[in-house]
C-alpha positions, 0 to 999 in steps of 0.5 A, a space after each residue: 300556385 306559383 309565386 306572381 311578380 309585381 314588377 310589371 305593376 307600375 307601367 300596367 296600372 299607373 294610367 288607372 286613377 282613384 274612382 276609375 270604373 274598369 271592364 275586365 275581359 277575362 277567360 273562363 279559368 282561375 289562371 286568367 282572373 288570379 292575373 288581373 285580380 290580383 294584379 289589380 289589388 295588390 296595385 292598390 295595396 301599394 298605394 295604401 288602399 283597402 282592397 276588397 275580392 269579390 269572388 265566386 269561389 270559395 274564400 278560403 281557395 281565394 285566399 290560400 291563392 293570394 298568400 301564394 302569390 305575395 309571399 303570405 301577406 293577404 292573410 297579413 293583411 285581413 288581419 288588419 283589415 287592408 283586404 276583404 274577401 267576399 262571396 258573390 254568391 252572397 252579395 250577388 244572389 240570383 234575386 239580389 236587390 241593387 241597392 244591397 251591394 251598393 250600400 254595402 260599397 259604401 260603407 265600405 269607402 266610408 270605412 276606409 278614409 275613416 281608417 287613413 287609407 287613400 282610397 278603396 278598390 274592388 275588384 269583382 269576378 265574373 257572374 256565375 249565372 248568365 240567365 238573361 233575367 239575372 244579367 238584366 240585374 247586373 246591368 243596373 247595378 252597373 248602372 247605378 254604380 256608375 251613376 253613384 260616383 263612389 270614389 272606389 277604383 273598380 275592376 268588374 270581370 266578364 267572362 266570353 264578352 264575344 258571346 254577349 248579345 251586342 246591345 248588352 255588350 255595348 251597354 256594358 261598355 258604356 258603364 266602364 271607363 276602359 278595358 282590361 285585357 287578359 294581357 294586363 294592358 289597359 286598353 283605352 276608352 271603350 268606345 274605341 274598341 270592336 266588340 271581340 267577335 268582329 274583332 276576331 272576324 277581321 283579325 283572322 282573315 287581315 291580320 293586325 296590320 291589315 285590320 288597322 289599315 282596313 278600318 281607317 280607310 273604311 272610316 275614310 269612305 263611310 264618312 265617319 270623322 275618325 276610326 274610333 266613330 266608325 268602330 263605335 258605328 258598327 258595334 251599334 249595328 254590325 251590318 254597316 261593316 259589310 256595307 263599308 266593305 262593298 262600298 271600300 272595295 266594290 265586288 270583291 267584297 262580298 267574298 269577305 263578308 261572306 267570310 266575315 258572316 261566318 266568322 262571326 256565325 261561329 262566334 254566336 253573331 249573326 246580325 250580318 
């Protein structure tokens, strides 16, 4: 693996601050989540945190691709105890129980202000079973972690958030306080964003400047007081989007909702 620069850490990662509770939209290969993840913990080694990996691959792959990307030091680091790396598969089985994991954070935190570390952070890979029963238990997890107030800075990673069912996607949305994009750009609040698959819809047919300028005036004669409630209205329920549209620009507008409907009928969305 090639050696990864930490140059771009400071201006990526200094918006984060201790007990910040992050989604991390990655794709579905090791190349995207080695990026964040290791981006994202070596930031907290810089400021003297105990990190710990979450992963669903095996540990000793994990570890060899982090000693690769900063020059030997993860093992260094196990050594004297800084860094932790976990299987999911174990501390998230299919019928895991909610307060495990938890208690096991917990302690974890305990553990690292006892040793004089600043803080703890954790980042988490995405889950590997996307049964609807098990993703239900992942959510109140995230649930209660949220509401557990930890104090640890937490990256938790989704793969294909553009096929999720929109009220799970809006649910995890609300447990996170900001975005991590495969770019390593915290991206804002969540409810400032579109679920990807509208996003995608409208990015293809109007482009980026045209998309932005479409949703401000969509916001405007909706009667939403700003671009942020509009975006968070239509993720509620996407056919609002198509009603701003006709009501925006009248006839014409049911040409680009019927692309827009199959746009997003690609994407597994068809709540238009």
């Amino acid at each position: 693996m090639e050696r990864m620069t930490t140059s771009i850490l400071e201006a990526d990662w200094s918006g984060v601050h201790c007990g910040s509770h992050l989604l991390g939209a990655v794709k579905p290969d090791t190349v995207s989540r080695n990026r964040i993840a290791f981006d994202f913990l070596k930031a907290g080694i810089d400021r003297g945190e105990t990190v710990i990996y979450v992963t669903s691959r095996n540990t000793s792959t994990v570890r060899n691709d982090m000693d690769n990307a900063w020059g030997g030091a993860a093992t260094q680091l196990e050594l004297i105890g800084q860094l932790r790396i976990l299987s999911s598969k174990r501390l998230f089985p299919l019928e895991f129980q909610v307060e495990n994991p938890l208690s096991i954070f917990k302690e974890a935190y305990s553990r690292a202000l006892v040793s004089g570390r600043t803080g703890l952070r954790i980042a988490c890979d995405p889950m590997v079973d996307r049964k609807e029963e098990y993703l239900e238990r992942v959510l109140r997890f995230e649930e209660a972690y949220d509401t557990l107030k930890l104090g640890a800075t937490t990256l938790c990673m989704y793969e294909h958030l553009d096929r999720y069912e929109f009220g799970l996607f809006c649910k995890l949305l609300l447990r996170h306080e900001g975005v991590i994009g495969d770019n390593l750009r915290l991206l804002g609040r969540p409810r400032r964003f579109l679920h990807p698959a509208i996003e995608s819809a409208l990015g293809d047919l109007l482009g980026e400047t045209g998309m932005k300028s479409t949703l401000f005036h969509l916001a405007k004669v909706t009667g939403s007081t700003s671009t942020d409630e509009f975006m968070a209205s239509i993720n509620e329920d996407p056919s609002l989007l198509c009603s701003a549209l006709i009501r925006l620009f009248g006839d014409p507008a049911h040409g680009i909702c019927e692309m827009i409907r199959r746009k997003l009928a690609e994407l597994t969305i068809d709540t238009l």
